[in-house]
C-alpha positions in Angstrom: 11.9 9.7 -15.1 11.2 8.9 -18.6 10.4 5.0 -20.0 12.0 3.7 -23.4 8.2 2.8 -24.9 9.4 1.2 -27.8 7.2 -1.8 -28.3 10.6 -4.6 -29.4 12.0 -3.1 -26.4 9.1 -3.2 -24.1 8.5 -6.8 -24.7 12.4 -7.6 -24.3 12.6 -6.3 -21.5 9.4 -7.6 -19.9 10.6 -11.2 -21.0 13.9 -10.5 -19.1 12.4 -9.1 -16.1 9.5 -12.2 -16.2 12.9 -14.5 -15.9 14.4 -12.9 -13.4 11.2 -12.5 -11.2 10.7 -16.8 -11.4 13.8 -17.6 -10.6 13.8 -14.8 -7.8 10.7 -17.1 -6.1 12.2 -20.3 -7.3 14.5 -19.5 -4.7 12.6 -17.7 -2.5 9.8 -20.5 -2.7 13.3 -23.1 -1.9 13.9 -21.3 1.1 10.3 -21.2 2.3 9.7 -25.1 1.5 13.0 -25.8 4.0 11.4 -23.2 6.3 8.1 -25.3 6.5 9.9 -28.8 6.4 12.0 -27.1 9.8 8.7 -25.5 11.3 6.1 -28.1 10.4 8.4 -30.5 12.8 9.2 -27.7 15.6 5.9 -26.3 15.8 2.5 -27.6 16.2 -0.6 -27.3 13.9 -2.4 -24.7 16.2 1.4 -22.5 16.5 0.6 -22.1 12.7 -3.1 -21.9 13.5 -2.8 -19.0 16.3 -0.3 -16.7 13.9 -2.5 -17.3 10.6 -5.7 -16.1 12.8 -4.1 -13.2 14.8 -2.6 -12.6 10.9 -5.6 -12.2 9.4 -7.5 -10.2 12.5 -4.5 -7.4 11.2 -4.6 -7.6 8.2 -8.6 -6.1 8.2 -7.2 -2.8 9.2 -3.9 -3.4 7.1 -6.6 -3.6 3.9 -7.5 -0.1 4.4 -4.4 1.0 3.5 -3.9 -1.5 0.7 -4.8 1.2 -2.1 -1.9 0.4 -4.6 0.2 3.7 -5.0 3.1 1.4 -6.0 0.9 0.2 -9.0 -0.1 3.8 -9.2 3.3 4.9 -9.7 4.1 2.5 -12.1 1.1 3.6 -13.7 2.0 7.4 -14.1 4.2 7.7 -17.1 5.4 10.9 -15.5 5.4 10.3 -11.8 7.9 12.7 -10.1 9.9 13.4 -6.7 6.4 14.4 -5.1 4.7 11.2 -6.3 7.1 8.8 -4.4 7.1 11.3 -1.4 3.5 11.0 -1.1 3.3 7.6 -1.5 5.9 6.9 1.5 4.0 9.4 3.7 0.9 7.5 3.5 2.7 4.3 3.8 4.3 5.3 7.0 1.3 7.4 8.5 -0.7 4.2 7.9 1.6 2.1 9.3 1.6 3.8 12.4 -1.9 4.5 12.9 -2.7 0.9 11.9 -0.1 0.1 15.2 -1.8 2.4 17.7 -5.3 0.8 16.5 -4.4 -2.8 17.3 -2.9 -1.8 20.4 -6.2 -0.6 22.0 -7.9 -3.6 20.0 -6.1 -6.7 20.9 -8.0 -7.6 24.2 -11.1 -7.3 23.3 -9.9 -9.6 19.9 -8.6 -12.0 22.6 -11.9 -12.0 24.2 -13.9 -13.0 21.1 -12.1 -15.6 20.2 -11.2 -17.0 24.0 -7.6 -17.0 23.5 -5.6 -15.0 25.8 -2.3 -15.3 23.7 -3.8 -13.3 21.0 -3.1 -10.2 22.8 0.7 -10.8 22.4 0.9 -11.8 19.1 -1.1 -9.2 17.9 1.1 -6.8 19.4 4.3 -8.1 17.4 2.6 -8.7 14.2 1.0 -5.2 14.1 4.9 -3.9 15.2 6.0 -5.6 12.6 4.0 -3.9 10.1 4.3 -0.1 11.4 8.2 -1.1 10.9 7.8 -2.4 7.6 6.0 0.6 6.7 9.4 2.6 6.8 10.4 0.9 3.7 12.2 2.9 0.8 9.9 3.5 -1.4 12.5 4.2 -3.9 12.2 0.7 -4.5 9.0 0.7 -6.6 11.4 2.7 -9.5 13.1 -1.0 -10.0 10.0 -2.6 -11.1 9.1 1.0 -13.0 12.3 1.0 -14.8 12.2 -2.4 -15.8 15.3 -2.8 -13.6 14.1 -6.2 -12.5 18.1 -7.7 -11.2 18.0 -5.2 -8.8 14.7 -6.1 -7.6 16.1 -9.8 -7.2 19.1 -8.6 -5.6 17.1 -7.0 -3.0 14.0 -9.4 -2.2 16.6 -12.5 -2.3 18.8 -11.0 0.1 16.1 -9.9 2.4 14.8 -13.5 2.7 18.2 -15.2 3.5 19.0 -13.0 6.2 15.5 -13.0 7.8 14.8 -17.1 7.1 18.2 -18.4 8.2 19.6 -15.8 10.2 16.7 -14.9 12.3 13.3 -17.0 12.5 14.8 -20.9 11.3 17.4 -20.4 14.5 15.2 -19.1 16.6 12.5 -22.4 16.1 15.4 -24.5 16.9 16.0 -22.5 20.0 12.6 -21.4 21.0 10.1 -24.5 19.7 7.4 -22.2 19.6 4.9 -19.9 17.5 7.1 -16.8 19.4 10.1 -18.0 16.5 7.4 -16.9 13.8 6.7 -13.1 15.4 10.7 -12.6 16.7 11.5 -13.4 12.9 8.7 -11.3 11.2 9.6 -8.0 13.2 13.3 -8.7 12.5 12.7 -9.6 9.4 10.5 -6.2 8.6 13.6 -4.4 10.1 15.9 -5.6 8.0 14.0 -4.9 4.9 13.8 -1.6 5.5 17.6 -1.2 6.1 18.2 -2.9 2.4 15.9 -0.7 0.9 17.6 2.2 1.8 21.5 0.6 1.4 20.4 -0.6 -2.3 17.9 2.5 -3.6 19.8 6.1 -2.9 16.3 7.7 -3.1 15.7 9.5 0.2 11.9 10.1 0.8 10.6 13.2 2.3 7.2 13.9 4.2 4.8 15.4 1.8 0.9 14.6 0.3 1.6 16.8 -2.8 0.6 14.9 -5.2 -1.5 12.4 -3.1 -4.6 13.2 -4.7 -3.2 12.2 -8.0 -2.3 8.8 -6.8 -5.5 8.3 -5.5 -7.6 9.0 -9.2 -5.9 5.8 -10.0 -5.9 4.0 -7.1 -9.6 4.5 -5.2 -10.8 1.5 -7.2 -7.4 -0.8 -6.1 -8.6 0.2 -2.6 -11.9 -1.6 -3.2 -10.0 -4.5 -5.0 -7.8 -4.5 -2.0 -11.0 -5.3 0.2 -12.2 -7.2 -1.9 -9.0 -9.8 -2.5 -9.1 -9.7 1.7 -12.7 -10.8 2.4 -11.9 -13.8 -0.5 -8.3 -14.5 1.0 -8.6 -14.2 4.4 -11.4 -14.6 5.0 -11.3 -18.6 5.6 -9.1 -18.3 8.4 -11.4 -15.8 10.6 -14.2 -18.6 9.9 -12.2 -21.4 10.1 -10.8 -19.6 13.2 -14.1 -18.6 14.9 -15.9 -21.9 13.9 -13.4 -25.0 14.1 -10.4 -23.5 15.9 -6.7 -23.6 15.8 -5.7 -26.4 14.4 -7.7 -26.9 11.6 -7.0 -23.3 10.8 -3.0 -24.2 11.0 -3.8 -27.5 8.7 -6.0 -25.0 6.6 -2.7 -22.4 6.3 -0.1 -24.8 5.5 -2.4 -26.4 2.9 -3.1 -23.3 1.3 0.6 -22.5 1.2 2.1 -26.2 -0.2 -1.3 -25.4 -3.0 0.5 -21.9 -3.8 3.9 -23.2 -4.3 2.4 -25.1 -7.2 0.5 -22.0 -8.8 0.4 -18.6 -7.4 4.0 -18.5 -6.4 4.7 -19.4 -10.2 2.4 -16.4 -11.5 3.1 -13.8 -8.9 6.6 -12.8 -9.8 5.7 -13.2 -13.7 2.7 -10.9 -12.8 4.9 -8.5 -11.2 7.4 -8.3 -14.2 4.4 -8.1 -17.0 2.4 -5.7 -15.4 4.5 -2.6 -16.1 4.6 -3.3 -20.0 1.1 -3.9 -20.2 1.0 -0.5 -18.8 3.3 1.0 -21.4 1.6 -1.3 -24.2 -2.0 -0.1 -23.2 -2.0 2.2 -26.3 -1.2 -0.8 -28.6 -4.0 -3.2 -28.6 -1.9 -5.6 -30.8 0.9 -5.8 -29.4 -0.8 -6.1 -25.8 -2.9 -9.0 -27.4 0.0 -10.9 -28.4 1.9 -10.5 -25.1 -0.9 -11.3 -22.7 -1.7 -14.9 -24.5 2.2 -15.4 -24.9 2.0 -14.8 -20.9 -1.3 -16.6 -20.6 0.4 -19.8 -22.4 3.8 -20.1 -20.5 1.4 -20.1 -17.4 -0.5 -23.1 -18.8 2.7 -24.4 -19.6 3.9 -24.7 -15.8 0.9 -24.1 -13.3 -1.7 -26.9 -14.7 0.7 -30.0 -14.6 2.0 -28.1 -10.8 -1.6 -28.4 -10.1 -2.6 -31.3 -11.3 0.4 -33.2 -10.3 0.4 -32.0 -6.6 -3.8 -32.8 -6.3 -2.8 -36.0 -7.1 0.1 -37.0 -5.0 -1.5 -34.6 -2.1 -0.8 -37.2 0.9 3.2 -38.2 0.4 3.8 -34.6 -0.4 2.2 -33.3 2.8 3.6 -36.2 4.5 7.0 -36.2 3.6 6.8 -32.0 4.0 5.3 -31.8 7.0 5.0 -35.3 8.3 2.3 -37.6 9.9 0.8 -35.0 12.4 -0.6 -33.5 9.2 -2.7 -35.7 7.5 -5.8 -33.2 7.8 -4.6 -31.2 5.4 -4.3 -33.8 2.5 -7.7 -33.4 1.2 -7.3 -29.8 2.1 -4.4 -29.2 -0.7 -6.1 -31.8 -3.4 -8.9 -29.1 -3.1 -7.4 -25.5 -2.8 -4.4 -26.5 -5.5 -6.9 -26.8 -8.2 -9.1 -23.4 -6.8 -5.3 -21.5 -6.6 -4.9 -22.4 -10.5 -8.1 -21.5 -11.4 -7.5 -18.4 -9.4 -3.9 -18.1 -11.3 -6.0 -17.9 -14.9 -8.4 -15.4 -13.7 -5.4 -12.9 -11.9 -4.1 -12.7 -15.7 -7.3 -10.7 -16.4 -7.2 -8.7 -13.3 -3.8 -7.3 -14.5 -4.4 -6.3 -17.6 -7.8 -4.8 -17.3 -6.0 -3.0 -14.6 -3.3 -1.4 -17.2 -5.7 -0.2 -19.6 -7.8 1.8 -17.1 -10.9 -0.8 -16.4 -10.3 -0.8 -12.3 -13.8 0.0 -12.0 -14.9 -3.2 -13.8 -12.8 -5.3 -12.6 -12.8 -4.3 -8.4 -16.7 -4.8 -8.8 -16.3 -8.5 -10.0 -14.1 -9.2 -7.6 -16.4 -8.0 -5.4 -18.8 -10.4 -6.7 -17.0 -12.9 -6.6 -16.3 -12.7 -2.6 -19.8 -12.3 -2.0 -20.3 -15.6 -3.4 -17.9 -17.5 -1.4 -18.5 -16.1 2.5 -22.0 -16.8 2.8 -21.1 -20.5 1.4 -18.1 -19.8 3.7 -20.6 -19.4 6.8 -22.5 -22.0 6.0 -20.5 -24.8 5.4 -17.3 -24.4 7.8 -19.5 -25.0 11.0 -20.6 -28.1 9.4 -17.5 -29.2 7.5 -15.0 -27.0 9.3 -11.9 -26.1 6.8 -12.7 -28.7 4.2 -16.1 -26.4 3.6 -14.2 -23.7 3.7 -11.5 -24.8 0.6 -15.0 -26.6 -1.7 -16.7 -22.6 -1.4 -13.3 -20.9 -2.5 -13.9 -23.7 -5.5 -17.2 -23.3 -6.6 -16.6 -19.2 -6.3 -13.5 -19.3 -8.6 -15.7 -21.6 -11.0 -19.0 -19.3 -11.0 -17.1 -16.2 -11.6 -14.9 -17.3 -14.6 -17.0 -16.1 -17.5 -17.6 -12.8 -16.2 -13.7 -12.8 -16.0 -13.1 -13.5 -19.6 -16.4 -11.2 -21.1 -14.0 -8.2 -18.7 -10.8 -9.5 -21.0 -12.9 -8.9 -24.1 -14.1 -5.7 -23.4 -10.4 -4.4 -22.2 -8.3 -5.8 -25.0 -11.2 -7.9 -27.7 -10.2 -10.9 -27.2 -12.7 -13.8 -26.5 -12.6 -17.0 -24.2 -11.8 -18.9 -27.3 -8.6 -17.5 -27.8 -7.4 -18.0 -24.5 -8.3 -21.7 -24.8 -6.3 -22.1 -28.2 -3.6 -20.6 -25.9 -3.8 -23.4 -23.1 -4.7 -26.1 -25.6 -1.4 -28.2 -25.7 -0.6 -27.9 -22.2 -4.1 -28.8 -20.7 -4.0 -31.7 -23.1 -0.4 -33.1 -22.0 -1.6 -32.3 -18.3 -4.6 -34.6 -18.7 -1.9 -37.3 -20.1 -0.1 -37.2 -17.1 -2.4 -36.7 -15.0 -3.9 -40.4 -16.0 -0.5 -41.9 -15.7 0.2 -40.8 -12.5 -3.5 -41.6 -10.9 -2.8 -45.2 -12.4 0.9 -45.7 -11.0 -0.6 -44.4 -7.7 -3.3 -47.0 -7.9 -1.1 -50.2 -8.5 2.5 -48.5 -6.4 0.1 -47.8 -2.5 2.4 -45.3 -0.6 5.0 -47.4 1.8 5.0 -46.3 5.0 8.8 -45.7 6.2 9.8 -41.9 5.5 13.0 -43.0 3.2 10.1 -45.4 0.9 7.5 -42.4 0.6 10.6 -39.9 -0.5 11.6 -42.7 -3.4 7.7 -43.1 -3.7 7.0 -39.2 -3.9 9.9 -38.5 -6.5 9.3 -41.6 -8.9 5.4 -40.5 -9.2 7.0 -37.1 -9.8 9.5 -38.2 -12.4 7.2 -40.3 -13.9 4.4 -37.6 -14.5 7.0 -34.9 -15.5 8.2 -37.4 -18.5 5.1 -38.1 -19.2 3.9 -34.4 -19.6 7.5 -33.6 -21.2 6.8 -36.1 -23.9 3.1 -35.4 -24.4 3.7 -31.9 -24.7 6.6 -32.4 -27.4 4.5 -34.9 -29.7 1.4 -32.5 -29.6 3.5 -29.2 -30.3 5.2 -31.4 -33.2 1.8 -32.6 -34.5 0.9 -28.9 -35.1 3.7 -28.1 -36.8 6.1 -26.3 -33.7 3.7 -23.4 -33.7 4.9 -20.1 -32.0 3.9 -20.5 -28.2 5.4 -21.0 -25.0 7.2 -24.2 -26.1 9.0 -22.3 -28.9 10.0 -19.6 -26.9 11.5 -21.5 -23.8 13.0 -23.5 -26.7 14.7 -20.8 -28.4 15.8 -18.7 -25.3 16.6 -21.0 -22.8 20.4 -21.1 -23.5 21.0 -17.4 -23.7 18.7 -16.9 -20.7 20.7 -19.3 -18.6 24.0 -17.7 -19.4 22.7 -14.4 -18.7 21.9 -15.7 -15.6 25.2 -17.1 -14.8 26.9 -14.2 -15.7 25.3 -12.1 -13.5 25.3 -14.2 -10.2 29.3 -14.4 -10.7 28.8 -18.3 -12.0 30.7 -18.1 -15.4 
């Protein structure tokens, strides 16, 4: 299956798919946010607490099998029939072996950690996976093509049927974390039916070409690992140390701080990676779009992040509502580590498409053996709070290693970058004053319809504030080209495309 390479049309199309990819987890991000406000009222902090830890006791074997043959397909210029068949064998061997594993497992998890329940969930979480595992993997070839509506068409419809369809009815009926495992094994089911109903590739057992997957993809596996230990991590020790509920105030902290930064960069890192793969030959042109990338990021996730640290306790307590107030000072914390952590993924990516896996899995490796012995040390004595100020000082240590890796993979220096993020981290500090000072003289009411007029006027008020900041500094350098100039000029056409295609014009 041969790529168009051309650079115009590269970049076109990697615009396209970026804009179809955000507003994919605009939505999907929608959905979740009226999941939480629904679960965060049925379910109580250790429910969330008892799932995230079983979660993450999984996911330690589910790592081992994290060794990116998806990016290694996008990767091969030339993958064939046998490349995707191997891939989906491994996938589904993996799957099941990971299943049999827990089964045998799970008591002796429940044991350690005193909680019998564990046995259970363990049990549906691990079927879950080995379901999941079944997934068409003909589905990678919409990312590989560039054929980035399809992939909305298919992760969108996947999460309405499994949110309000499966789990958000069953919370309502059930009213307990049992809602959250029913859900994700239906949920895994029915992606694996879509992926075969919307890809017409049917994969066949075979390892033919496995070994060529794995040249690329050995040093993903150690990434993989890597991204675990600093991910998860928190919630074995927060788990192990401080117990369920501060592990379930931990979770949904960490999820309200990604809505605001990683769920923005994810699905733009999804769309960019595959033309910094085809542009790895052209330093240039790879320059150019990884600071145009670098700026619309700046241009979204640091007033997100800023914003949200700031009015941390009505947003958690209009989400989730007053039996979460430990996890205010939780998100003021992990928002600002998660964009940080949003700045340094940009690097990750491309020193992954121009061959430096090597480099790169080693400093992230690094970087997580910083942050668990601080981890280990601070959670028994601060319990999850420790845990979110060790992800922070990590993320801060590590960040010039990150950018000497983005000079060596594509020459360009820290001090580009910053002339990149210069306007927006400018117009975020602008707000970001406004907002502290209208939080200072408005104090939040306390009746839930006065904190929602409270919440959205500090919003409204910081967003025009950024808004106008933003304009008058862009103006004052003469409208350079940047992320401003480019939402400017495409923003129409983009939105009728959009339109168009979802049937709306």
């Amino acid at each position: 299956m041969v790529i168009e390479s051309h650079p115009e049309s590269v970049n076109t199309r990697v615009a396209k798919g970026a804009a179809w990819m955000v507003l994919l987890r605009v939505i999907d991000r929608s959905i979740g946010l009226i999941s939480m406000v629904v679960l965060a009222r049925m379910l109580v902090p250790s429910d969330f607490g008892l799932v995230a830890l079983a979660g993450s006791l999984i996911a330690i074997l589910e790592v081992l099998g994290a060794v990116g043959l998806d990016m290694a397909l996008i990767q091969q210029s030339q993958a064939r029939r046998e490349h995707f068949d191997s891939a989906w064998t491994f996938h589904v061997l993996f799957g099941l072996v990971t299943g049999a594993i827990v089964l045998v497992v799970a008591p002796a998890v429940a044991g350690f950690y005193d909680d019998p329940r564990l046995v259970a969930v363990m049990y549906m979480l691990a079927l879950a996976h080995a379901i999941h595992a079944f997934e068409n993997i003909g589905v990678v070839a919409f990312r590989k093509e560039l054929a980035f509506e399809r992939e909305f068409r298919y992760r969108l419809m996947r999460r309405l049927i499994s949110t309000f369809v499966v789990t958000l009815p069953l919370a309502i009926a059930l009213q307990s974390y049992w809602a959250l495992l029913i859900g994700g094994v239906v949920g895994a089911l029915i992606s694996v039916l879509l992926s075969y109903w919307l890809h017409p590739y049917r994969p066949r057992l075979s390892f033919a070409a496995l070994g060529q997957l794995m040249n690329f993809s050995k040093w993903f596996l150690l990434t993989s690992v890597v991204e675990f230990l600093y991910g998860r991590m928190a919630s074995l020790v927060i788990g192990r140390f401080a117990g369920p509920a501060p592990l379930g105030a931990y979770t949904l902290a960490n999820d309200l701080a990604a809505i605001a930064t990683q769920e923005i960069s994810a699905p733009i890192h999804r769309a960019v990676y595959p033309g910094y793969a085809q542009l790895a030959n052209d330093r240039a042109r790879l320059q150019q779009s990884y600071l145009g990338v670098v700026s619309m990021l700046a241009l979204v996730v640091l007033p997100a992040a800023v914003g949200l640290s700031l009015i941390a306790e009505p947003a958690v307590l209009i989400v989730l509502g007053d039996r979460w107030h430990e996890a205010v000072p939780l998100v003021r914390v992990l928002v600002i580590d998660a964009a940080l952590t949003v700045f340094l993924s940009t690097v990750h990516f491309v020193n992954l498409a121009v061959g430096m896996a090597r480099a790169t899995s080693l400093l992230l490796a690094a970087h997580a053996a910083m942050t668990i012995p601080m981890m280990l040390l601070s959670v028994p004595a601060h319990g999850a709070m420790g845990a979110a100020i060790s992800m922070l000082i990590a993320s801060i240590v590590v960040t010039p290693f990150k950018f000497v890796l983005l000079r060596r993979a594509i020459g360009l220096a820290f001090t580009d970058v910053a002339k990149a993020v210069l306007r927006p981290a400018l117009a975020t500090a602008v707000m970001g004053a406004i907002v502290w000072s209208g939080s200072q003289l408005w104090p939040m009411p306390a009746a839930m319809l006065d904190r929602i007029a409270y919440g959205i006027g500090l919003v409204a008020v910081g967003a025009l504030a950024y808004a106008i900041a933003l304009f008058v500094l862009w103006r004052a350098q003469g409208r350079p080209a940047g992320a401003e100039a480019t939402i400017l000029a495409h923003a129409p056409a983009a939105w009728l495309s959009v339109r168009t295609r979802l049937g709306m014009s």
